[in-house]
N, C-alpha and C positions, 0 to 999 in steps of 0.2 A: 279651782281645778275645773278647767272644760275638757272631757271628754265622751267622746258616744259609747260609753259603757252601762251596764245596769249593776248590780253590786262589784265595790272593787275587791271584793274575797271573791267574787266568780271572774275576775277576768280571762285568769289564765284557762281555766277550764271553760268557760265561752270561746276563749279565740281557738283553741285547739277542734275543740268541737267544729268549730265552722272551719277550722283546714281538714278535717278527717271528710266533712262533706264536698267541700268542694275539688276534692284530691281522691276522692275513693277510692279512681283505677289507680292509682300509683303509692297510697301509703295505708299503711295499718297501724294498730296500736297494740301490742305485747298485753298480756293476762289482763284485759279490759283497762290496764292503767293508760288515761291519755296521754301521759308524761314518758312512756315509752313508746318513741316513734319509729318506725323501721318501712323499709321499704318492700313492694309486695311483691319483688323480681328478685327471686335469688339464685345463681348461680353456684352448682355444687364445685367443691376443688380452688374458688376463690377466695382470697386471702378478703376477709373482712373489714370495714371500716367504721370505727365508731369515733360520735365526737359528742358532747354537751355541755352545758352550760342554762345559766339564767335568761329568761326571758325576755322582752321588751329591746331586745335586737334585730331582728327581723329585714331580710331573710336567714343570718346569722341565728342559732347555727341550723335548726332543720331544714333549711332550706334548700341546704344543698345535699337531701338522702333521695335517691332513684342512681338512675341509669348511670353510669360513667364516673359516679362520684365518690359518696357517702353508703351506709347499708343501714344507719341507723345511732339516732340521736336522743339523750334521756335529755331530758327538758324540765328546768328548775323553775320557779316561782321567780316574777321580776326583779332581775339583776342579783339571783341566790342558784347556791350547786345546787344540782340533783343530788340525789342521795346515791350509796353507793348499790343497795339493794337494785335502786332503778338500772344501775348502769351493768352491772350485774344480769340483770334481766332481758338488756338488748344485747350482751355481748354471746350468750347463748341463743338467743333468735338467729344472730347473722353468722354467727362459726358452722362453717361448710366442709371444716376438717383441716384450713390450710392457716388456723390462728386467724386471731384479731391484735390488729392496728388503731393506737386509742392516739386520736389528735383533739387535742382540748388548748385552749388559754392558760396562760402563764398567772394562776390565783389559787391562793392560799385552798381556797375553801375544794376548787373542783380537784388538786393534785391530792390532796389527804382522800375526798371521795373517790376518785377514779384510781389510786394504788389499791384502794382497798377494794375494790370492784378487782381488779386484777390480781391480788393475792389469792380471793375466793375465786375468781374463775380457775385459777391454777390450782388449788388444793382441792376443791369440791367437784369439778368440771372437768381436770386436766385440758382446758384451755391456753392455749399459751397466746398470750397477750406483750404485747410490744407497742413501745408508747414517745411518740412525737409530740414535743409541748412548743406551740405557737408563740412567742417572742419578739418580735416585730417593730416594736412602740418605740422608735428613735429617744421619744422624750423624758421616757424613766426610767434612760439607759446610767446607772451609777457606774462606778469604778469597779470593777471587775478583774478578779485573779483566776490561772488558771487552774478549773477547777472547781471555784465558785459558783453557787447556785448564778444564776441570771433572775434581775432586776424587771425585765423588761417588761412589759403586757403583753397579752398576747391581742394584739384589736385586728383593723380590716384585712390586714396579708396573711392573716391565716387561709382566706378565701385562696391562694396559689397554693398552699399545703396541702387542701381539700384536692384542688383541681388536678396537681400532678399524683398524688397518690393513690387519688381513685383513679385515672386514668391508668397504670402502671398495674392495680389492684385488675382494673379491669380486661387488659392484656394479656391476665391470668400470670402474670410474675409472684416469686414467690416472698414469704412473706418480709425475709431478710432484704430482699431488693424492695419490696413496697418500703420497708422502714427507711430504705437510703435512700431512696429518693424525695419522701417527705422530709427528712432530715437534710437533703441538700437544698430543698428548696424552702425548708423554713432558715436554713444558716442564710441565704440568699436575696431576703426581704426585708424590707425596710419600710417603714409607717409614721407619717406625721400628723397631728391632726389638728383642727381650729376648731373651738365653737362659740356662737354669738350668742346663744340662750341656753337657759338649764333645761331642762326638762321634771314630770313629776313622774312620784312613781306612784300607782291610782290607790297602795295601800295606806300610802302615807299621806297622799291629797294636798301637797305643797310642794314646792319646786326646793330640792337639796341642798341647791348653791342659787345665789344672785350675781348678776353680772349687769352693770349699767346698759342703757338706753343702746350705747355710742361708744360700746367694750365690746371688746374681741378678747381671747385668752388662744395662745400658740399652746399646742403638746397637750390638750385639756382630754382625758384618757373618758373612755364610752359609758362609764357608769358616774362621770362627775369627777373623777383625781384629778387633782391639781398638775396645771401644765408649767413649761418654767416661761412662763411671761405674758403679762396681761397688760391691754393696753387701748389706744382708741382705734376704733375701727379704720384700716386703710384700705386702697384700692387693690382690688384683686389681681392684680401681678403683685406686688410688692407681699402681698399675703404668699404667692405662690411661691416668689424669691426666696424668700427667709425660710420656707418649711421645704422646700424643694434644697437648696442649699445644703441645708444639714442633714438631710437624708442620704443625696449623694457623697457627703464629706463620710458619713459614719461609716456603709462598708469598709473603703468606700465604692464607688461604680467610677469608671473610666472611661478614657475615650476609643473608642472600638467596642467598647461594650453593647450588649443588642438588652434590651429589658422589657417585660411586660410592663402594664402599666394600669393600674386601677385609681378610680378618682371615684371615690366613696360619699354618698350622700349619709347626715346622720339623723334624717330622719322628716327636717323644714325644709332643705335646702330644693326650692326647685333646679331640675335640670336644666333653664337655659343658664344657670351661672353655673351650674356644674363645667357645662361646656367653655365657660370664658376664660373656666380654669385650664381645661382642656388646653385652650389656645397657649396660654404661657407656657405651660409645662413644655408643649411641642417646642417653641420657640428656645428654653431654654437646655434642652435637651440636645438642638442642634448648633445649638454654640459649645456645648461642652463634649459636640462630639459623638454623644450615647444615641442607639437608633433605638425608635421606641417599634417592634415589631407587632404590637398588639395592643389597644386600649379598650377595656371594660370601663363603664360609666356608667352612676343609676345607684341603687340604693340596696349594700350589701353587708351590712354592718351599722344597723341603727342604733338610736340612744335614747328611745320613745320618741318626744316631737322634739329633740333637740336640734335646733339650726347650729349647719357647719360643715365640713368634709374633710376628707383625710382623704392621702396620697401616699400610695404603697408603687413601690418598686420592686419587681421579683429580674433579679439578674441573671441571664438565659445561659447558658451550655447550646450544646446539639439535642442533649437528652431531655432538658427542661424543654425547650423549643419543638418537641416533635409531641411529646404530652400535653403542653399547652391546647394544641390543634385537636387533642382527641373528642370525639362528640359524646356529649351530655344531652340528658333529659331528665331535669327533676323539678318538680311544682313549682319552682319560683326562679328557675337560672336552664338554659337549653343553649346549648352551642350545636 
């Protein structure tokens, strides 16, 4: 394991310490715990927004709490939930009277934590809590009835969830219209992903999975899950082909359709191949029709130092399309 850490039992509380300083005017921490993150602009009568998750994704998920977005994120130990106490403890920080909106990943551990954050806000608090789960992950989409829980993950397109709902939250709508609008733009996204190396996590101090020299894995989900196909590395359109491909097949997205468009680093990946992927996507995108009215690019959903990226599609409305543009400012993302 190489990394510039000093104990790996302090990681998580080093790296948050060094965002509380280098973020001061814009975030705080709830009853001295660093693992409760909120932000230090509150707005009375606005409908709240809480999201968390495990750490070692970065800027995912604090990333996106300040201005326009997020109000506040409980933050787990690498790649584990927060507890629900924690989550608990931000969702009465940011409740301004008008409820909280709980948008978290599609995983076992944060839906048992964050219901249960939300029972007790409801019985103990009379908070009323309403909850959007992130879903995304084209690649561990199973067979599905309806009715059915969903399979899916929830990885990088959760970031258009965050963005429409806090922009919506932030409009001062209330709390039933912030949950439809999160809800329409998480039903509206779609995520694939590639990675060329594992990553470690610094408690365990070895890499989780192996992948050859000259291996690539398609659908390979942000904590290490198995993708469905691993194989030798090809050139970056034919990478884009195949995972662009099945993302548009799954909604699916058509032609006339307008879509944002996020090209997610996980973590190695420099951004001039970020951009090369950029280039194909464009190109394929105007063959099949779809206008791409917006690209985000850079690094929004990591996997420690995993090499690879992922492409999210979020499919526009009028309504998605005028939220997208709303302006943000929060410590790691500013439109």
């Amino acid at each position: 394991m190489k990394k510039i850490i000093n104990k790996p039992e302090d990681y998580l509380k080093e790296m948050l310490e060094g965002i509380y300083i280098a973020h001061s005017d814009q975030v705080t921490c709830v009853n001295n715990d660093l693992q409760c993150y909120v932000t230090k602009t509150k707005k009375e009568g606005k409908v709240g927004i809480a999201t968390g998750g495990g750490s070692g994704h970065l800027p995912l998920f604090l990333g996106y709490v300040g201005d326009g977005m997020l109000d506040g994120c409980s933050v787990g130990d690498v790649f584990q939930s927060p507890s629900a106490d924690q989550m608990l403890a931000i969702t009465k920080e940011i409740d301004s009277g008008a409820g909280v909106l709980y948008i978290y990943g599609n995983y076992n551990g944060d839906i048992f934590n964050f219901d249960m954050a939300s029972e007790m806000a409801d019985f103990e608090e009379g908070i009323r809590v309403e909850t959007v789960l992130g879903a995304d992950d084209v690649a561990s989409a199973g067979p599905s009835e309806p009715g059915e829980k969903s399979t899916r993950r929830g990885v990088a397109g959760i970031f258009f969830v965050y963005k429409c709902a806090g922009a919506a939250a932030d409009q001062m709508l209330d709390l039933d219209n912030v949950k439809r609008i999160a809800q329409k733009a998480a039903d509206n996204v779609r995520t694939m992903g590639v990675a060329l190396t594992p990553c470690i996590v610094p408690r365990v101090g070895k890499a989780g999975f192996s992948i050859g020299e000259d291996e690539m894995e398609i659908g390979m989900g942000i904590h290490g899950e198995s993708g469905i196909r691993r194989g030798k590395i090809e050139p970056a359109d034919q990478i884009v082909d195949e995972m662009l491909t099945q993302i548009i097949e799954d909604l699916p997205y058509n032609k006339n359709d307008e879509v944002a468009v996020l090209v997610n680093g996980l973590g190695a990946t420099p951004l001039d191949e970020q951009y090369i992927v950029v280039r194909r996507i464009n190109q394929k995108l105007e063959t099949a029709g779809i206008t791409a009215v917006k690209y985000y690019v850079g690094e929004y959903a990591t996997a420690l130092e995993m090499a690879g990226f992922s492409i999210s599609l979020l499919k526009l409305d009028d309504e998605l399309k005028e939220l997208i543009k709303h302006p943000v400012n929060t410590p790691f993302f500013k439109q």
